[in-house]
Phi, psi and omega in degrees: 000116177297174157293353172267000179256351165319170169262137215286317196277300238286351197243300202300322203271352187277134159204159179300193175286307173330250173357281184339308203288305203292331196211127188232079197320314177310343197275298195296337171270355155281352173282348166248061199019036176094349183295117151297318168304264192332303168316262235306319173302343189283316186300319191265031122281344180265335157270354170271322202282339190235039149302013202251313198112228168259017152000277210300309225285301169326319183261328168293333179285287191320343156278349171087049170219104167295314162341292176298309165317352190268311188291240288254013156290288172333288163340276159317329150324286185337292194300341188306316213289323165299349164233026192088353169302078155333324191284311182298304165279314141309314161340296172315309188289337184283338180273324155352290228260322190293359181285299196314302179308340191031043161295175180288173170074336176004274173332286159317311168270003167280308173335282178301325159310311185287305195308342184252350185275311202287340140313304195286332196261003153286276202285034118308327185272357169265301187291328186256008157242038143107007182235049202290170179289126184349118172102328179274137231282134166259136179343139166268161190235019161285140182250185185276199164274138190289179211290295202319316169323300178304325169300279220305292177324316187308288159329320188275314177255029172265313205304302203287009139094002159320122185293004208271327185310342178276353190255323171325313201266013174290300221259346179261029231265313190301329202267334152344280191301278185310002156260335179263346195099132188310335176312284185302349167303290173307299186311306187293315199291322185310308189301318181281352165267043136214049158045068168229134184261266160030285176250038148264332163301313183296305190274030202232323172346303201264331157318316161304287163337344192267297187270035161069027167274000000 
C-alpha cells in the first residue's frame, strides 16, 4: 500500500508523541462521534475562554479564596478532558484535590499546572491558526451553526410548543452540550421528555440571556 492509498483522517490525525502527551486529537474527536467541526469549535473555545491561562485560578488563591479557586479548577478539568488535553487533566486534578484538602505544596502544583496550561495553548495557537506540528490535521475553520443562532431556533420552537424541538435536541445534542452545558442539557432534555416546554424554556432561560438573545 503506497501513502496515498491510506484513508485521508488517518495521515491528518498522526502526530508525534510529545503533541500526543498535550493534546490528543483522536481522543478529543471520539468524544464527539467523530464531528471534526464541532472539535475544532470546542477547541478554539478553550482557547477563548482560557486565553488569560491559568490568570482567574492565580488570583482567586492570591486573594485568599480558596473555593473559587477550587470551582475553578474543577471547570478546567472538564474542558481539559473534552478535548484531550491529558496532561492538563491531570494537573488540574492534583491542585484540585491539593485544594479540597488545603494540603501543603499548593503553590508547587499551580507551578506545575501553568507549566502544562502554557504547552496547551502554544499548540492551540499552531493548530487553529493554520501551522500545527507536522503530520497533525489543521482545525476546519468552516464552523456549524452559531450558537446564538442555534439557541434562538431552539427558543423558537419550545416557545411555539413544536414537536420539532425534539429531534432538534437529537440531532444537535453534541454542539448543545458545549454550548449550554451538561448540567443545563439535561435539565432541557429531561424537561422534553415528558412534553414540558415550559420548563425547557426555564431551563434554557439564563443561557439564552447570556447570549443576548
Amino acid at each position: 500500500m503506497t501513502p496515498s492509498d491510506h484513508p485521508q483522517d488517518s495521515i491528518e490525525l498522526r502526530a508525534d508523541a510529545v503533541t500526543r502527551e498535550t493534546i490528543d486529537v483522536n481522543d478529543g474527536i471520539e468524544r464527539v462521534m467523530g464531528n471534526r467541526e464541532l472539535y475544532g469549535r470546542m477547541l478554539r473555545r478553550f482557547r477563548n475562554d482560557y486565553r488569560d491561562g491559568a490568570l482567574a485560578i492565580r488570583s482567586a488563591l492570591a486573594a485568599n479564596e480558596p473555593v473559587l479557586a477550587h470551582r475553578l479548577v474543577h471547570t478546567l478539568k472538564g474542558a481539559a478532558g473534552m478535548i484531550g488535553a491529558h496532561r492538563l487533566l491531570q494537573r488540574a486534578t492534583e491542585l484540585e484535590e491539593t485544594l479540597r484538602l488545603a494540603a501543603a505544596g499548593q503553590r508547587e502544583t499551580l507551578a506545575s499546572l501553568i507549566t502544562e496550561f502554557d504547552k496547551v495553548l502554544h499548540l492551540l495557537d499552531l493548530l487553529l491558526d493554520g501551522h500545527p506540528p507536522p503530520g497533525m490535521h489543521v482545525m476546519p475553520q468552516r464552523t456549524l451553526m452559531p450558537d446564538a443562532e442555534l439557541l434562538a431556533r431552539l427558543l423558537e420552537l419550545l416557545s411555539q410548543q413544536d414537536g420539532a424541538a425534539v429531534d432538534m435536541l437529537a440531532e444537535s445534542h453534541a454542539s448543545l452540550k458545549v454550548i449550554l452545558g451538561e448540567t443545563t442539557l439535561a435539565r432541557v432534555v429531561a424537561a422534553m421528555n415528558s412534553f414540558d416546554y415550559r420548563a425547557a424554556l426555564d431551563a434554557l432561560g439564563e443561557t439564552a440571556y447570556g447570549a443576548g438573545i
